[in-house]
C-alpha positions in Angstrom: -52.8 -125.0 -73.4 -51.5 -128.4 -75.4 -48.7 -128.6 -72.7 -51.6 -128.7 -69.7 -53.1 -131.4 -72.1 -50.9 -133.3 -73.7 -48.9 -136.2 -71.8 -46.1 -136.3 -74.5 -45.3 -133.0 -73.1 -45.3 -133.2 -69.3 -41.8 -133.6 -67.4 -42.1 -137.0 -67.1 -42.1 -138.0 -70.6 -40.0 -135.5 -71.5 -37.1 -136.7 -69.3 -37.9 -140.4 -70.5 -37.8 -139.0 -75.0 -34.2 -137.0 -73.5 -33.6 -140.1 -71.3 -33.8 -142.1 -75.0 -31.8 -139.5 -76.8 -29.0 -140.1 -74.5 -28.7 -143.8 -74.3 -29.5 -144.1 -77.9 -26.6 -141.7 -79.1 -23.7 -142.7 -76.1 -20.6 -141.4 -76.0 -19.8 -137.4 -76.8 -23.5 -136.4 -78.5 -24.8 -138.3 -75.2 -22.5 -136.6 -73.3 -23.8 -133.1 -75.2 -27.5 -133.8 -75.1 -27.2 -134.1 -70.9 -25.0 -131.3 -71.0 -27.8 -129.2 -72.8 -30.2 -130.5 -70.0 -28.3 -129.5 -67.3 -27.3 -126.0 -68.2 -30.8 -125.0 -69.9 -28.8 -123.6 -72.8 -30.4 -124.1 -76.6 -29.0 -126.8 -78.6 -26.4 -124.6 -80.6 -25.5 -123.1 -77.5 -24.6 -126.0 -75.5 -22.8 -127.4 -78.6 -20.5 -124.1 -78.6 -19.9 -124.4 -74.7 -18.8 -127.9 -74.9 -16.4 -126.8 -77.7 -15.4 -124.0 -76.1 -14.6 -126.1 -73.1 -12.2 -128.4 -75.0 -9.7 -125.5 -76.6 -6.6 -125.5 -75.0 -6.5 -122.5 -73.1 -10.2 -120.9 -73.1 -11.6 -123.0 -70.1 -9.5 -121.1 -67.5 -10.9 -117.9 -68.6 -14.8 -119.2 -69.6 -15.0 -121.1 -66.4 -14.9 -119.2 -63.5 -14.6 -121.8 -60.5 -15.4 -119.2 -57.6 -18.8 -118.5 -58.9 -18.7 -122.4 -60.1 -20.4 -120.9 -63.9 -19.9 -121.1 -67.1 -19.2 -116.7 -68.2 -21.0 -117.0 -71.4 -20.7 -113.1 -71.5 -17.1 -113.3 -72.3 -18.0 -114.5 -76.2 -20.7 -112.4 -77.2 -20.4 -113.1 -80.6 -21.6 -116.7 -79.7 -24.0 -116.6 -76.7 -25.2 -112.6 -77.0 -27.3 -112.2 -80.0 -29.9 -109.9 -80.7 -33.3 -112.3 -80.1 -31.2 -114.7 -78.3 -29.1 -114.6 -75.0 -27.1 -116.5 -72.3 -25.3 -114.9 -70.1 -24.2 -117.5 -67.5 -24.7 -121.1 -66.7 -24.2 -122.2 -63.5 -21.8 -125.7 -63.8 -20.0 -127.9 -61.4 -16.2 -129.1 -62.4 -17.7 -132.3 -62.4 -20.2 -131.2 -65.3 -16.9 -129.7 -66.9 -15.1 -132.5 -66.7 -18.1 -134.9 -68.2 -17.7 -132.7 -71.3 -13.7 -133.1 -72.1 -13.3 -135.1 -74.7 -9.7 -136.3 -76.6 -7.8 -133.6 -78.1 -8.5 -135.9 -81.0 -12.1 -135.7 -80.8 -14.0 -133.5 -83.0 -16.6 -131.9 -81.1 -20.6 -133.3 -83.1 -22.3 -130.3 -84.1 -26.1 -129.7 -83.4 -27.2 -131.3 -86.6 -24.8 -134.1 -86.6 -26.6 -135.1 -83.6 -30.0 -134.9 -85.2 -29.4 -136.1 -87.9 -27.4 -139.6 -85.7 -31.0 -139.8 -83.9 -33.0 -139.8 -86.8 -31.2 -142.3 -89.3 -28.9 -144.2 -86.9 -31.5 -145.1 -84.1 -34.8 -144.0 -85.9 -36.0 -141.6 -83.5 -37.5 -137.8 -83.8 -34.8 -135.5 -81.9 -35.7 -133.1 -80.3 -33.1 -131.1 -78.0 -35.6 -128.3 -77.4 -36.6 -130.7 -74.6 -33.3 -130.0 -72.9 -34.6 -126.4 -72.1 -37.8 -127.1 -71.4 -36.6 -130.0 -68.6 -34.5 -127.8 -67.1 -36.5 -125.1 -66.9 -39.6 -127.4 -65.8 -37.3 -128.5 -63.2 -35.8 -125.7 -61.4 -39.1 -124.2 -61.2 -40.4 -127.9 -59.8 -37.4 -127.4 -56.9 -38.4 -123.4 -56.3 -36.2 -121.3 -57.9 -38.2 -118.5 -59.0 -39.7 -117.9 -62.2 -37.3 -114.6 -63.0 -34.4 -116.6 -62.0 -35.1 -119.1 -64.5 -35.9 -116.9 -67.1 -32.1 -114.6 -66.5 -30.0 -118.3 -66.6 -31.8 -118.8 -69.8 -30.8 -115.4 -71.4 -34.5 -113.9 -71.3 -33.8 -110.5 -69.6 -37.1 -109.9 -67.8 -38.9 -106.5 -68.7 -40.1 -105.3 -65.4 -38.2 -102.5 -63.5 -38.0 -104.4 -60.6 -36.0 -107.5 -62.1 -34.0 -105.0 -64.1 -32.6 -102.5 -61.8 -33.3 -103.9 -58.4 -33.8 -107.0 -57.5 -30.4 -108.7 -56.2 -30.3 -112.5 -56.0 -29.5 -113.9 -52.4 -26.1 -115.9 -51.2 -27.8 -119.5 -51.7 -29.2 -118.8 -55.0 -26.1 -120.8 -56.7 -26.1 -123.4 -54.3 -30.2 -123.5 -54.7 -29.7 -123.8 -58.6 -26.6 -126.8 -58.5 -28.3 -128.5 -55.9 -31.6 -128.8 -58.3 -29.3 -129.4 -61.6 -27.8 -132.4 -59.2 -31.0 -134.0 -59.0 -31.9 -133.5 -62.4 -28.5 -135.2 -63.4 -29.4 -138.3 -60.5 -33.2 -138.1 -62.6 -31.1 -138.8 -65.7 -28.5 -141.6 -65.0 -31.6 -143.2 -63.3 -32.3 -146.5 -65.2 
């Protein structure tokens, strides 16, 4: 009930603290922290997909640009773990792009980015806002509550979401159009 409650936790000032994060920390953990936002993966997770997306040769086989997501799938050891899963992340090539960094660039890691917050800037960080905004959002703009939960590696328990339900032709375009105007929301001054 504190989120019904509690104003530091509605959307709003959610996307304002990540909004902070961001232009506090610039460049590649910016660049990270609105990536996590975006694809409603947990902090470690979207620190792994951006590295991932900076190997040589792995993007052309992570990214698949016919679907236009990111195939988490394809590196269980990373994205499938037992409590914790995330199976696919639907992504533009202009979200890909945002993420490439120098081949000289070593990609932060989830605590380096913290840690910048907190003694760099002197704010609390606190990434597990990404998922909440995202989630938040997509089911602001409709997409359903199972959706949601299946791009955010929670497998839903009923039979129905399980073994038959099938999700329709627009449901891509659905969730990129929503992620689009989250992404407008964030570069918003």
């Amino acid at each position: 009930m504190e989120r019904f409650f509690n104003p530091g936790l509605s959307l709003e000032s959610m996307i304002a603290k990540v909004k902070q994060m961001i232009s506090v920390l610039g460049g590649h953990m910016g660049q990270i922290v609105e990536f996590c936002v975006l694809t409603g993966l947990r902090p470690s997770e979207a620190v792994e997909s951006v590295r991932l997306l900076n190997l040589p040769l792995v993007p052309s086989h992570y990214y698949n640009p016919k679907r236009q997501c990111l195939e988490h799938f394809r590196y269980p050891d990373i994205f499938l773990r037992t409590t914790k899963k995330a199976y696919i992340s639907f992504v533009t090539s202009d979200m890909i792009e945002y993420c490439k960094m120098s081949h000289r660039t070593q990609i932060p890691t989830y605590n380096s980015i913290r840690l910048a917050c907190r003694k760099k800037h002197g704010i609390s960080m606190d990434m597990r806002y990404c998922r909440k905004i995202f989630a938040s959002w997509l089911h602001k703009e409709g997409i359903s509550d199972i959706t949601v939960d299946m791009l955010q590696g929670r497998t839903p328990k009923s039979v129905l979401a399980q073994h038959y339900l099938t999700p329709d032709s627009s449901l891509r375009d659905r969730v990129l159009e929503a992620v689009d105007k989250l992404k407008s929301e964030l570069d918003a001054q």
